[in-house]
C-alpha positions as CSV (number, residue, x, y, z in Angstrom):
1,X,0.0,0.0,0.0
2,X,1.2,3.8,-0.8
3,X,2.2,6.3,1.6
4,X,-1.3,8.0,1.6
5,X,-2.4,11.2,2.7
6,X,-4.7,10.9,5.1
7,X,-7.3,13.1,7.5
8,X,-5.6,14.2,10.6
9,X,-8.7,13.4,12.6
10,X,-10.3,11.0,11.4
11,X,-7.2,9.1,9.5
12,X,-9.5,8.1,5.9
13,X,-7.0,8.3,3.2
14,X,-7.2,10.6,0.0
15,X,-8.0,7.8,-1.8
16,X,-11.8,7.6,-0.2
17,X,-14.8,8.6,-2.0
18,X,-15.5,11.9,-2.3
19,X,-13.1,13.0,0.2
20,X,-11.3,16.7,0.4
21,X,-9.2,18.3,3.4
22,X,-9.2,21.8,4.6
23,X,-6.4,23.9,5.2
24,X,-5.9,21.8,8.4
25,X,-6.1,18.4,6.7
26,X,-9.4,17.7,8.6
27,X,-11.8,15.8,6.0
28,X,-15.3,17.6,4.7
29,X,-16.7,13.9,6.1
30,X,-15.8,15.2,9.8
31,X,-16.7,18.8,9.6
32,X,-20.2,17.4,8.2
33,X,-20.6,15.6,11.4
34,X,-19.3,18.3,13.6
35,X,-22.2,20.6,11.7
36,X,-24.8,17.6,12.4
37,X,-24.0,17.7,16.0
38,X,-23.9,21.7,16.3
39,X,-26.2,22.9,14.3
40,X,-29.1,21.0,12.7
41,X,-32.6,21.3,14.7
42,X,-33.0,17.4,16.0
43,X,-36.7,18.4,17.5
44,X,-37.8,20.3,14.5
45,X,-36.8,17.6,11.9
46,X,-39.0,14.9,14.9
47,X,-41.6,17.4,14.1
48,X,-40.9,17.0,10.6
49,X,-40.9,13.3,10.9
50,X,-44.5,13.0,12.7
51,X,-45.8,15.1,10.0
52,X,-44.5,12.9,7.3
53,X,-46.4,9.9,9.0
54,X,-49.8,11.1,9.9
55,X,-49.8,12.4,6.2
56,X,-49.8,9.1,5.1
57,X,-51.2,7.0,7.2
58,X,-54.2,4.7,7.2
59,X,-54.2,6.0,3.4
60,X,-53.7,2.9,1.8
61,X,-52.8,-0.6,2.1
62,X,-50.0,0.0,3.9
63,X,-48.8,2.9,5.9
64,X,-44.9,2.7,4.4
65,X,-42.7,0.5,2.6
66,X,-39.6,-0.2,4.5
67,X,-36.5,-1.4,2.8
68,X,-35.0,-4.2,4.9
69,X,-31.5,-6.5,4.9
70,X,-32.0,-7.4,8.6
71,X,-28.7,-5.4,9.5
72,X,-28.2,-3.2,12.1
73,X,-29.7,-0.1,10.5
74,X,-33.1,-1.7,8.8
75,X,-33.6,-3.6,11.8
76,X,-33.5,-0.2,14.0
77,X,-35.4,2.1,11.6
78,X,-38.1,-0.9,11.7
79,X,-38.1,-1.1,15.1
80,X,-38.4,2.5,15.8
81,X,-41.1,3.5,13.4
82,X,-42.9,0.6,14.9
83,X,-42.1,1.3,18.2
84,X,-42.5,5.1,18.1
85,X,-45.5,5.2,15.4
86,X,-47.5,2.1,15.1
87,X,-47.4,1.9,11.9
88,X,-48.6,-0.7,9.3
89,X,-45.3,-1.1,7.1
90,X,-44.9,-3.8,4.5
91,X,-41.1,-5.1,5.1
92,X,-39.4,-5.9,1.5
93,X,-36.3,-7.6,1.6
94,X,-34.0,-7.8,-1.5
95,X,-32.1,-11.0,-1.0
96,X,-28.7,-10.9,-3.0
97,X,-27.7,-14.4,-2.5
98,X,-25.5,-14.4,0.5
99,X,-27.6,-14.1,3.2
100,X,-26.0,-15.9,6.4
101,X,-27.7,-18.0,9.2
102,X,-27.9,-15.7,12.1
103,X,-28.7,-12.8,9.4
104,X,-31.9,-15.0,8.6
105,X,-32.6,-15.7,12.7
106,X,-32.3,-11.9,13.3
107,X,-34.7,-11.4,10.3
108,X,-37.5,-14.4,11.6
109,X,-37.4,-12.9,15.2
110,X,-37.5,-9.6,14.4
111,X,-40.6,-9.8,12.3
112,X,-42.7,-12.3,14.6
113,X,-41.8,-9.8,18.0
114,X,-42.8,-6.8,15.9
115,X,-46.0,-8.6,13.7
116,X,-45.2,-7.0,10.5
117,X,-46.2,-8.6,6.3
118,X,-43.0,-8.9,4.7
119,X,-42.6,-9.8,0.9
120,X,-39.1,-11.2,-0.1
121,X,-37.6,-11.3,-3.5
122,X,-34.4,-13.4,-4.1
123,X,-33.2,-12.7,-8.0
124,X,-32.0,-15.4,-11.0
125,X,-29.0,-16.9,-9.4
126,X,-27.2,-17.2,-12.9
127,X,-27.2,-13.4,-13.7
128,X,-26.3,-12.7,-10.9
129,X,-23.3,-14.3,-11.4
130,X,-22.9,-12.7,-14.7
131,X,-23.0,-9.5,-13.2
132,X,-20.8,-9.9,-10.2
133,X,-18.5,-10.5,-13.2
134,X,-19.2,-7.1,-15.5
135,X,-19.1,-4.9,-12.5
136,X,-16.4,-6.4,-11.1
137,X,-14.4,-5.4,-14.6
138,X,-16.2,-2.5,-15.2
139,X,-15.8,-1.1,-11.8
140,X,-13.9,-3.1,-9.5
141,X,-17.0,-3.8,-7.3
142,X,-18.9,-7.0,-7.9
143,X,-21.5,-6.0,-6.3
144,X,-23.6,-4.0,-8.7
145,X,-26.8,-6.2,-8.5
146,X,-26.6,-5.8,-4.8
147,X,-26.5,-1.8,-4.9
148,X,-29.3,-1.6,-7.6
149,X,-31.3,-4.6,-6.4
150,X,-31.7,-2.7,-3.0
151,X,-32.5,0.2,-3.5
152,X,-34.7,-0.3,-7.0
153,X,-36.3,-3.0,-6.3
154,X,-38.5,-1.3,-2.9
155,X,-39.7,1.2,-5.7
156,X,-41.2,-1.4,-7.9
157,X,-43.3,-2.6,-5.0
158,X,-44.2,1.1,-4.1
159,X,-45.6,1.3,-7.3
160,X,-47.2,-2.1,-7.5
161,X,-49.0,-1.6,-4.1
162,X,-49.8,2.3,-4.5
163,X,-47.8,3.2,-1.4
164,X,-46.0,6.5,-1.4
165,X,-43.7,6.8,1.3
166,X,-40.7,4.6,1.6
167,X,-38.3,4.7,4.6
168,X,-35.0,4.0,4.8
169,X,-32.6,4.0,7.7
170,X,-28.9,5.3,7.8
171,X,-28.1,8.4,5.6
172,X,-25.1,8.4,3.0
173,X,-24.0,11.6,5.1
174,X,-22.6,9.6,7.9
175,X,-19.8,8.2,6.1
176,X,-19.2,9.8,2.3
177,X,-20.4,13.9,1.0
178,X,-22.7,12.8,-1.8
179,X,-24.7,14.4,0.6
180,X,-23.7,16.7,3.1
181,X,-25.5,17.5,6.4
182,X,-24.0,21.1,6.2
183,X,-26.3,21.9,2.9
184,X,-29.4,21.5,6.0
185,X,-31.7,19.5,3.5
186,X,-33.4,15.7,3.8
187,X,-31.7,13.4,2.2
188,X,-34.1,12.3,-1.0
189,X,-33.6,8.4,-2.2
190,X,-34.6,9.0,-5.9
191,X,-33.3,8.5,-8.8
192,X,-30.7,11.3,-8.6
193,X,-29.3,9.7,-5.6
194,X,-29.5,6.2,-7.7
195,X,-27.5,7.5,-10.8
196,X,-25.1,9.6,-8.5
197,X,-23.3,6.4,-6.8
198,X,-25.6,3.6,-6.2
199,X,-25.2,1.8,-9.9
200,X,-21.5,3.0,-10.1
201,X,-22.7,4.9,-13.2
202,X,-24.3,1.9,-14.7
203,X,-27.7,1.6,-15.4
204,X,-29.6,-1.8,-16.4
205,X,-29.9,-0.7,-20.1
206,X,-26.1,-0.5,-19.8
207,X,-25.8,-3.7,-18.3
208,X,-27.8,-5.4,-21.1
209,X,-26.0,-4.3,-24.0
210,X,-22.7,-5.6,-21.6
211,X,-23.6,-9.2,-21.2
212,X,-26.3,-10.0,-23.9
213,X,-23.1,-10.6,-26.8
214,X,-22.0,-13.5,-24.5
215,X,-24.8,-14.4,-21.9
216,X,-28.3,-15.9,-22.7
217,X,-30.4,-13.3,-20.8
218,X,-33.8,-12.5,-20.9
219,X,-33.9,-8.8,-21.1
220,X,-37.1,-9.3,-17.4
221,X,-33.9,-10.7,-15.8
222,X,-33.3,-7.1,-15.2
223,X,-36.1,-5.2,-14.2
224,X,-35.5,-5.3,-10.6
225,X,-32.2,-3.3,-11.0
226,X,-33.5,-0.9,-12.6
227,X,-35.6,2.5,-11.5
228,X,-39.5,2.8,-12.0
229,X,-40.5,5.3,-14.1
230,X,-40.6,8.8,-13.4
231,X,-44.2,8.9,-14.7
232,X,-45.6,6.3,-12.2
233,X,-43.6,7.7,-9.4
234,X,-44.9,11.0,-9.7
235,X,-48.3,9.7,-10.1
236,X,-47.7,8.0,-7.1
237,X,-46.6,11.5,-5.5
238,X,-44.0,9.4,-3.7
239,X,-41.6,10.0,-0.9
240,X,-38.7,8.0,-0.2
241,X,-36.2,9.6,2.8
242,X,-33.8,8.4,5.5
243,X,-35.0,7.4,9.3
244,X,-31.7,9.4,9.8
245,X,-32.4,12.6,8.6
246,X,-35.3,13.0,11.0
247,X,-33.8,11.6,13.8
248,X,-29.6,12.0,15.4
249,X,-28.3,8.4,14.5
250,X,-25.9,6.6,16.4
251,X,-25.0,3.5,15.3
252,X,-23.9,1.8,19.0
253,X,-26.6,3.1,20.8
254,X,-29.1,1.7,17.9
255,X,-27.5,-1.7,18.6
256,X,-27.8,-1.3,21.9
257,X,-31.7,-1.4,21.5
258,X,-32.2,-3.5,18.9
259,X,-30.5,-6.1,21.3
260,X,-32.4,-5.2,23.7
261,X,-35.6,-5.3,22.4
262,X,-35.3,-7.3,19.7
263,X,-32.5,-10.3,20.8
264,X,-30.8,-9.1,17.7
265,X,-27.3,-11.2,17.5
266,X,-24.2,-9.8,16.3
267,X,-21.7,-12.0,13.7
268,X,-18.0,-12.3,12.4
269,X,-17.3,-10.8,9.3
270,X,-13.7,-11.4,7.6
271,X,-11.0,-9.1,8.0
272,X,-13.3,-7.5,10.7
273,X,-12.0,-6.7,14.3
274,X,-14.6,-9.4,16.0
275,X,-14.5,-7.9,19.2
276,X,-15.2,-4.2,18.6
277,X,-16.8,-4.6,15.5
278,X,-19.3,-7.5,15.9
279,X,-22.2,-5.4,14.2
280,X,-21.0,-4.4,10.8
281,X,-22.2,-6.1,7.8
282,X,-23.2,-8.9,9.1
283,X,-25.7,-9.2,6.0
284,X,-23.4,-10.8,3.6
285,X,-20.9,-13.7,4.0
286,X,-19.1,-11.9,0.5
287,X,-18.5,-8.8,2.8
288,X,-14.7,-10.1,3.4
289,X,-13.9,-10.6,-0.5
290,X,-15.7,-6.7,-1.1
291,X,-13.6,-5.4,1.8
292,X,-10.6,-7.1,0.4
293,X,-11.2,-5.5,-3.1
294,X,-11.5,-2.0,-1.5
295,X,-8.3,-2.3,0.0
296,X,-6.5,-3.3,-3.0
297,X,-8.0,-0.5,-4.9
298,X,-8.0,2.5,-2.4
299,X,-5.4,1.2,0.1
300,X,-8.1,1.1,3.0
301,X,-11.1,-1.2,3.8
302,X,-14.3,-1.3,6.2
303,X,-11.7,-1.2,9.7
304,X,-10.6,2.1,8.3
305,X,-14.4,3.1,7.9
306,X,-15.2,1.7,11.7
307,X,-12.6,3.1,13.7
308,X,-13.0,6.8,11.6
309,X,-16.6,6.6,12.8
310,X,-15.5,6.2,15.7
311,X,-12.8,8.6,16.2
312,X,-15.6,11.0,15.1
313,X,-17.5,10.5,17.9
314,X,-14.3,10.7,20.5
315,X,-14.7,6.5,21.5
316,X,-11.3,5.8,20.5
317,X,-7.9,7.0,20.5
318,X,-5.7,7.6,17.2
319,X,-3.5,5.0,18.6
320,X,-5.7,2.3,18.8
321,X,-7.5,2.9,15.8
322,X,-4.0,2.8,14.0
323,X,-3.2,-0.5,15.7
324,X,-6.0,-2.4,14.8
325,X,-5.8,-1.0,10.5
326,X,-2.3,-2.2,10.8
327,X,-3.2,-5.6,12.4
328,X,-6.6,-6.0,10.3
329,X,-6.4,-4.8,7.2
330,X,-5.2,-6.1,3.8
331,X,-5.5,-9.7,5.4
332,X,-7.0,-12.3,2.4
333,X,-10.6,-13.4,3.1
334,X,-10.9,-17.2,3.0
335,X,-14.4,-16.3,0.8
336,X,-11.7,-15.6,-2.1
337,X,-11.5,-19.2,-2.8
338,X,-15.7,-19.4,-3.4
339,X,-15.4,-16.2,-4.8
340,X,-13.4,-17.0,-7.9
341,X,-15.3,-20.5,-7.9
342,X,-18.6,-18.7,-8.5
343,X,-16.9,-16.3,-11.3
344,X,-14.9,-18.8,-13.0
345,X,-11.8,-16.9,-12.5
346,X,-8.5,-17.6,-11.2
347,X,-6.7,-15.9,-9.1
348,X,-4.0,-14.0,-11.4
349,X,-7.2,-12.9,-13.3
350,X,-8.9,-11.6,-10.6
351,X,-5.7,-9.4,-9.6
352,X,-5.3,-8.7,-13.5
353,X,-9.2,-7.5,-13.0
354,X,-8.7,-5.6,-9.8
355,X,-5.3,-3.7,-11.1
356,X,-7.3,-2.0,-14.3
357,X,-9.2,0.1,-11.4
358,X,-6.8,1.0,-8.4
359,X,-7.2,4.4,-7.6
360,X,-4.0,6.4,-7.5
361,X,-1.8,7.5,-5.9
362,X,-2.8,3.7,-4.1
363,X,-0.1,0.9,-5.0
364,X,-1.6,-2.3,-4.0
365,X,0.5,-5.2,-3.1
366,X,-0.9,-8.5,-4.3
367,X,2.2,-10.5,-3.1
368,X,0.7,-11.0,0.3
369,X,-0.1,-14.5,1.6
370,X,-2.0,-13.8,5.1
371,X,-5.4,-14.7,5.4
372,X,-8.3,-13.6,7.5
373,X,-9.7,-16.5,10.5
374,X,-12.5,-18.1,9.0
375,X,-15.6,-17.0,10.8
376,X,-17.8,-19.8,12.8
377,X,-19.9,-20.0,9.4
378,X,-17.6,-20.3,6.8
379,X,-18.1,-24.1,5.6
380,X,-21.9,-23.9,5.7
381,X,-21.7,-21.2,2.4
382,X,-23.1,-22.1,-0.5
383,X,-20.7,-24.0,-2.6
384,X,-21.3,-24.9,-6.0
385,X,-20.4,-28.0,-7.5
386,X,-17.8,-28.6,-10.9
387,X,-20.6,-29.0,-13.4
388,X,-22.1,-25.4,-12.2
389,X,-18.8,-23.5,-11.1
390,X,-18.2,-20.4,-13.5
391,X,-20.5,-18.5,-15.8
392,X,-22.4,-20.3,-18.8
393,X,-21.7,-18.1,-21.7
394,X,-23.5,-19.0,-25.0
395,X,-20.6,-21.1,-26.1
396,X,-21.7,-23.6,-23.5
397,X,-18.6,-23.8,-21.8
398,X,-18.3,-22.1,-18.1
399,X,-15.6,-19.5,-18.1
């Protein structure tokens, strides 16, 4: 990894998204948070909040549509507005095809305690892997049909079921400036947000013209990653926001209650300090390899993320938070092995891949050997066996 320049409070590197120092080398993603705490009106956006709710509820079949992965910040925002409101929400939960076992017991407790209808879509399996493969060339992130799949997907149903308002949990603000707290506005989840940074620049109709010359795809295969129409949505007259623009988030003190309340159970995730981080991304057992990719890439991953959040809110020291990047990061997840099994690569290729998109001044060193613990879970992942490893292009052989 380079010598990077990096925040003097926070310690993100220059190479993080949309990241820019002042004259004291503090990062505009720490003075947004030290204008969040000092200056936004908590009690008038509540009032704001209560508002938004009694304007749509009882309205129609349901009172919201909530967005939910079963991690820490869907499982709060449902909790609260169910908590705090009453509401009737239908729960929609886009499953990308690594959900993990206590991910799926979070998710069966939480919506029996709380009594809420949930409709789950899991997507074709076989494109999928196709497109972990494009975006992973494209743009160094295989995880395209997770970003779009999430957050389209909720919009579909909105529009199928005639229900407006769509709530989401965590705002973007608290960790990148796509949005910034210091421009005093509620964070909007439409489609400018969508095309800004959730598809990495690609939209479906992009996608399609990518893969069709070598994949057999049904052209439906993607309409859940793509955006409704601007037509139905503003027939619809809909608004979709963040939990966390209404009320002062705080990620611990959110898993705090959801514990609590809720018996909500922590997990390990690879390359992850398991004792202080035990909450973060829990969602996916391919968090490790996407950690390991941004780390090649940008010279940082998800530890860097944590303690920085953390630093932000004065619950570390520098010192620590140095020690554990240095004894965390950069370590291979064992999910690398399934990884290039599902996309048919090996691993020279997959460095070859990753190399065409590290971000400068970044120099990524693929020479390391040291690999991540393998987390209680690891050998119950799905596996797939010889005859189905790799992609089916239309030659008929798996590449």
């Amino acid at each position: 990894m380079s010598n990077l320049k990096s925040c003097t409070s926070c310690l993100l590197p220059e190479t993080y998204e949309t990241i820019e120092f002042d004259t004291k080398g503090v990062c505009n993603v720490c003075r947004s948070k030290e204008y969040r705490d000092e200056k936004i009106d908590w009690s008038d956006r509540k009032q704001q909040l209560d508002a938004l709710i009694e304007e749509h509820r009882g309205k129609h079949d349901y009172d919201m549509i909530v967005p939910f992965s079963g991690g820490k910040d869907s499982t709060f925002t449902l909790w609260y507005l169910m908590k705090e409101y009453k509401v009737k929400p239908l729960v929609v939960r886009f499953d990308h095809g690594f959900m993990r076992d206590t991910l799926i017991e979070n998710n069966t407790r939480t919506f029996k305690k709380l009594g809420v209808d949930v409709l789950n879509f899991t997507p074709n399996w076989k494109v999928v892997k196709r497109l972990m493969l494009e975006s992973l060339r494209r743009k160094g992130d295989f995880c395209w049909h997770c970003h779009t799949g999430i957050f389209s997907y909720p919009m579909h149903i909105a529009v199928k079921f005639g229900v407006p308002l769509v709530m989401w949990g965590e705002p973007s603000s608290e960790y990148t400036q796509y949005y910034d707290y210091r421009d005093n506005e509620i964070e909007e989840v439409d489609e400018t947000r969508f095309n800004r940074f959730v598809n990495l620049g690609i939209t479906a109709e992009d996608m399609k013209g990518m893969i069709e010359g070598d994949f057999a795809i049904d052209p439906r295969d993607l309409l859940p990653y793509t955006y409704p129409h601007l037509r139905d949505l503003k027939r619809l007259r809909y608004k979709s926001v963040c939990l966390g623009s209404y009320i002062s988030w705080d990620v611990k003190k959110n898993v705090e209650v959801i514990q609590r309340e809720l018996g909500w159970q922590g997990d390990q995730v690879e390359g992850m300090p398991w004792d202080e981080y035990p909450y973060e991304k829990i969602e996916c057992f391919m968090q490790g390899m996407r950690d390991y990719i941004k780390y090649l890439k940008r010279g940082y991953s998800r530890v860097s993320q944590m303690v920085a959040l953390d630093l932000r809110n004065g619950r570390i020291s520098q010192e620590h938070a140095k020690e554990l990047v240095t004894n965390f990061e950069g370590r291979k997840p064992p999910s690398l092995e399934l990884f290039l099994d599902y996309l048919g690569l090996n691993e020279s290729e997959f460095n070859e891949i990753v190399t065409q998109t590290v971000v400068p001044p970044n120099e990524p060193d693929f020479g390391k050997n040291d690999y991540a613990p393998k987390t209680w879970d690891f050998d119950r992942w799905y596996r797939e066996g010889d005859a189905d490893k790799g992609i089916a292009f239309k030659t008929g052989k798996a590449g």
